[in-house]
Structures are given as C-alpha cells and as structure tokens.
C-alpha positions in Angstrom: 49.0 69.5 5.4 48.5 68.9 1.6 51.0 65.8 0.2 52.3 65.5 -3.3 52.0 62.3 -4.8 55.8 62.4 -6.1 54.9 60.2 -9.4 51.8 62.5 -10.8 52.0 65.7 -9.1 48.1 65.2 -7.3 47.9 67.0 -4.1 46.2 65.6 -1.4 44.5 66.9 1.7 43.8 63.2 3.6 41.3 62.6 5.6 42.6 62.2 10.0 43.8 58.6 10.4 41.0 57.7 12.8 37.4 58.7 12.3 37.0 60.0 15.8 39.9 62.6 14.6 37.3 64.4 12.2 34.7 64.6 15.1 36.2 68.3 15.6 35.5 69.5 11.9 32.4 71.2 11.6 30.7 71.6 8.6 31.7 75.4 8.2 35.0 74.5 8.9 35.1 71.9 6.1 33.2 74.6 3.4 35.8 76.8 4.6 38.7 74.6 3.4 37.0 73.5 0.4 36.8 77.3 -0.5 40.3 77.8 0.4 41.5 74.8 -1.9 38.8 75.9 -5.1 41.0 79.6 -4.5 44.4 77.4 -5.2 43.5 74.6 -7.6 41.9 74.3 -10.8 39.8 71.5 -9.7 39.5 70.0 -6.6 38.0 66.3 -6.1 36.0 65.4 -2.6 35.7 61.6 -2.1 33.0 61.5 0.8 31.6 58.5 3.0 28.8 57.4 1.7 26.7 58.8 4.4 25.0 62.2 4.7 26.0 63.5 7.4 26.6 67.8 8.2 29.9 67.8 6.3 29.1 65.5 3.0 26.3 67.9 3.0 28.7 71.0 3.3 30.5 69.1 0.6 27.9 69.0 -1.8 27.3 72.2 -1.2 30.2 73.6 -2.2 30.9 71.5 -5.3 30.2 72.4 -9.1 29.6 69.1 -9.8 28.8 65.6 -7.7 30.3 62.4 -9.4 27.9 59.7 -8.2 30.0 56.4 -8.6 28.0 52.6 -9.0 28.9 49.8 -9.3 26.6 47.1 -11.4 25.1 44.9 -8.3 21.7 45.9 -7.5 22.3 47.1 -4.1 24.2 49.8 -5.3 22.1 50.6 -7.5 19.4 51.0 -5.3 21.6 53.4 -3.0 22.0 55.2 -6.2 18.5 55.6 -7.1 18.0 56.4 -2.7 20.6 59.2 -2.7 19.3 61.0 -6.0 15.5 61.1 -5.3 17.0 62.5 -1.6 18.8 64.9 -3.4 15.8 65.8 -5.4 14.2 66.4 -2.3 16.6 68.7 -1.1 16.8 70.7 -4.4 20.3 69.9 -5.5 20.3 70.5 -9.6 20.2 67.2 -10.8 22.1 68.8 -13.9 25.2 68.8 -11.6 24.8 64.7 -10.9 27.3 63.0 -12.8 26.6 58.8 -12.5 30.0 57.0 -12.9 29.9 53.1 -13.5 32.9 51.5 -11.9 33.8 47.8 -12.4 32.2 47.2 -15.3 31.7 43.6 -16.5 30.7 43.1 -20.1 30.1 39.4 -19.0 27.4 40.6 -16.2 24.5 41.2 -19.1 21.9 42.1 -16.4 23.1 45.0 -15.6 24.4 47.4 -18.4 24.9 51.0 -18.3 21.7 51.5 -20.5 19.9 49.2 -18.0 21.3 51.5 -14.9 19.9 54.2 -16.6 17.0 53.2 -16.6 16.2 52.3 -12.6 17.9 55.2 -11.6 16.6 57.5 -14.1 19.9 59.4 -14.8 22.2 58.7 -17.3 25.9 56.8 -16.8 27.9 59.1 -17.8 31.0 57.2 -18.0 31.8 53.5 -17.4 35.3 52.6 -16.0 35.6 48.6 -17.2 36.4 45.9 -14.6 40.2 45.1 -14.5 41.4 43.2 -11.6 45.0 41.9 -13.1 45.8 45.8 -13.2 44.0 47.8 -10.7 44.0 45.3 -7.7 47.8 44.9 -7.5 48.3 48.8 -7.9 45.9 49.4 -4.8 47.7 46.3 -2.8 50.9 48.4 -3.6 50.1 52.2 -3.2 50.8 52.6 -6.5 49.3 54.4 -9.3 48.5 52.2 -12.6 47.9 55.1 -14.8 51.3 56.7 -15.7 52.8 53.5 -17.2 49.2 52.4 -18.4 48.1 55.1 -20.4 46.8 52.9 -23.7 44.9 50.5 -21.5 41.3 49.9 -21.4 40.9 50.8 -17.7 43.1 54.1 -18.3 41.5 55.2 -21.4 38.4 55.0 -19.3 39.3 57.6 -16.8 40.8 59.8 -19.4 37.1 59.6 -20.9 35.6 60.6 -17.9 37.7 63.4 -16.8 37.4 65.0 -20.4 33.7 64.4 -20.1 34.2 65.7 -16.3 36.2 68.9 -17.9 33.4 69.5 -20.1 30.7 69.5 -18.2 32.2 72.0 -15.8 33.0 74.0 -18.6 29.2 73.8 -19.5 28.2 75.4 -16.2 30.9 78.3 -16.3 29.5 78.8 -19.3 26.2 79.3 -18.4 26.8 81.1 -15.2 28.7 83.8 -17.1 25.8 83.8 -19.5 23.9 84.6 -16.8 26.0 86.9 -15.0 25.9 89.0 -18.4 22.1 89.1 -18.2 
C-alpha cells in the first residue's frame, strides 16, 4: 500500500511495523517491487538498515545511485570508510556512491567535509548543516519543515543535494545511452 503524504505529494511504500513482519520478503521479492516502483516513478528513494543483509543487497542492486549518509563523529565515519572498501570488494562502481554529510557543525573543526574526504577517500558530496531548533521539533511532530522553510539554511541544503542528486543521475543516463549507441 503506497501513502501520500497529503502536504508534499511523496509517496511512500513503509516498511511492516515490526521487523519480524519483513522476515517473509525475500530479496527477489524486494528487487521485484523496486522494479515495479522505478516502472511508476521518476525516482524512487530506498532508506535501508544499515546492515547488509540479502535485501539491502538486492537494494543496492537495483539502484542507480547509493546516497551514503555520515554524520561528523568518527565512528561513523569509520562505518563509512568499512561499508565502501566492502563495496569495493564486491565490485559496486564506486562512481555511483554518493557521500552525504548530515548534521553538520561548523563549530566541530575536527571533522570537516574536506577532512571526511580524506579518511574515507570519497568525496562529500553535499553537507546538510546541523539545525536542531528546526528539524528536531518537525520529527517530534510528523511534520515536514521544508514547505514552509524553503529559504532556510537546512532547506537550501537538501535542495542542493537533490539538484546535485538529479545531476548525477542524469550523468549516468547519459552515459548508458552513449553506450547503448555504440
């Protein structure tokens, strides 16, 4: 059952109320509804455990591009750095990782985006700054900041990264129906 977020228009497929209720997806079951949503939507967004398990594997494969989200204290970083040389590993185009800093402090100096970049050795794409007078009270309500907070700092920072998301995937389709030409 897909729900429409009356305010912004989002659908959303949610995940079972209880983890033990998503047991029963397999893996091909989940590629197969991921294949099903890419047929209706122009974009479709997958926010996975942080796990790897069979279907946040099936996930990644079926996504055009994997938005890998930080957050500037080191053991997240570290996870960060963990989960891209696995990916490596496993052959996923790195071209396709995406690093998104969340939170950011300005105050926090030991930990910049630059700085990021450097242990994980993958650029931060975007940064999303820290804002807990707007975001927290939105997410204690179950309510959206970012219609009637469109010129703030925080807003203007997911705007950024879903133009820079945009282009990106348009930089793949490109390429693929470069090479589809060939």
């Amino acid at each position: 059952v897909l729900l429409t977020h009356s305010t912004s228009g989002v659908r959303i497929l949610a995940a079972p109320p209880r983890p033990e209720k998503a047991e029963p997806i397999s893996a091909t079951q989940f590629s197969q509804i991921v294949q099903f949503l890419k047929r209706m939507f122009a974009y479709v967004l997958i926010d996975t455990n942080s796990g790897l398990d069979e279907v946040t594997q099936a996930a990644l494969d079926e996504s055009d591009l994997l938005a890998l989200v930080t957050t500037q204290d080191i053991p997240s970083v570290k996870n960060v750095r963990l989960f891209l040389d696995m990916l490596t590993a496993y052959g996923y185009p790195t071209e396709r990782v995406f690093v998104l800093m969340n939170m950011f402090d300005k105050r926090r100096t030991t930990a910049s985006p630059e700085r990021i970049a450097d242990i994980t050795k993958t650029e931060v794409a975007a940064v999303l700054p820290f804002d807990d007078r707007l975001v927290t009270p939105a997410m204690d309500r179950g309510v959206p900041f970012l219609p009637e907070n469109k010129t703030h700092p925080i807003s203007k920072g997911i705007f950024s990264t879903i133009k820079r998301i945009q282009a990106k995937i348009e930089e793949f389709e490109k390429a693929e129906a470069e090479a589809r030409e060939l």
